[in-house]
N, C-alpha and C positions, 0 to 999 in steps of 0.2 A: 086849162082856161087861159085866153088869152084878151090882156088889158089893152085899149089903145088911149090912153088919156090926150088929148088936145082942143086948143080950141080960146077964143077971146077970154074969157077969164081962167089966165095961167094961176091962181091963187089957190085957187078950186083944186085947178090937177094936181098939182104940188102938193099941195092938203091930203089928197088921196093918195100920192104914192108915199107920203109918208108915213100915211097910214099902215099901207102894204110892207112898207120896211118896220116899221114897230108890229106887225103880228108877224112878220119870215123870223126876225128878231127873238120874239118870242117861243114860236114854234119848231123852227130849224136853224139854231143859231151857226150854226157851220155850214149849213150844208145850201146856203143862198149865195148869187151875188150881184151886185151892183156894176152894172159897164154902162158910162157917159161917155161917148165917142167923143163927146169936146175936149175930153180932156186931153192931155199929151202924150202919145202913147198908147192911148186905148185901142187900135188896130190892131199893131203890134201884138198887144197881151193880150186881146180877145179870142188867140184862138188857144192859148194855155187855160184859158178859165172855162172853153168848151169841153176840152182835153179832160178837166179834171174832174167833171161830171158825167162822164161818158157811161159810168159803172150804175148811177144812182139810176133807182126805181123814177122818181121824182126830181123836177127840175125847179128851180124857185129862181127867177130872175125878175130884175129891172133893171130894164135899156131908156135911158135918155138919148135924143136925140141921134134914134139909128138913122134918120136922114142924112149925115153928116158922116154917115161910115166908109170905108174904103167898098170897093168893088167885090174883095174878095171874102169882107166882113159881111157886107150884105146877100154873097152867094149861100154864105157858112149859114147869117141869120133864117135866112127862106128854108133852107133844111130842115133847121130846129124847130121852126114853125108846123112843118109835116107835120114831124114829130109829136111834139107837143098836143097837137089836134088829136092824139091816140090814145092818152095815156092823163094820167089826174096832174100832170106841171102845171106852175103859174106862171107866165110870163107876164109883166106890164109893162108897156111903152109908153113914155112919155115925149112929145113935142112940144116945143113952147108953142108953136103957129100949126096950120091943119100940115098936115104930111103929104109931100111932095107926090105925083102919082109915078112910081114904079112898080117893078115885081114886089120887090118885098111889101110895100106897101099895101098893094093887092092880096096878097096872101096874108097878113094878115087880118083884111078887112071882110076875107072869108067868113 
């Protein structure tokens, strides 16, 4: 299942993914993760955090602002998206504003 939260009231989305992070929390405390491509860095590590899930049946993430990702983060993301479409993962994406229109953006609004 995959989340695309955005939109004028940022309160709301935020409300919701942290909902989503208190039941991953609950349910798969290891086996989730958080990638905010604003942060410093997050490109970089994004594709060690794909890496280390590659084995698992299930994928549990939340992505903040994948609009803001590199080229080669948002090639890796549209993958995982396939993917994900197959099989019982959670992906949720949050933007603070509506999402820019590209590929990935597309595919996810599949």
């Amino acid at each position: 299942m995959i989340y695309l939260l955005y939109g004028e009231n940022v309160l709301a989305s935020l409300e919701k993914v942290k909902a989503f992070e208190r039941r991953f929390r609950r349910e798969v405390p290891h086996a989730w993760r958080l990638i905010n491509f604003e942060d410093e860095g997050a490109d970089e590590q994004f594709p060690a955090n794909i890496e280390a899930s590659l084995f698992a049946k299930k994928d549990y993430y939340i992505i903040k602002h994948a609009s803001v990702a590199g080229e080669e983060s948002g090639k890796q993301l549209a993958g995982l998206i396939k993917r994900w479409e197959g099989d019982d993962s959670v992906a949720v994406f949050f933007e603070r504003d509506a999402p820019v229109k590209n590929k990935l953006f597309d595919a996810i609004k599949k």
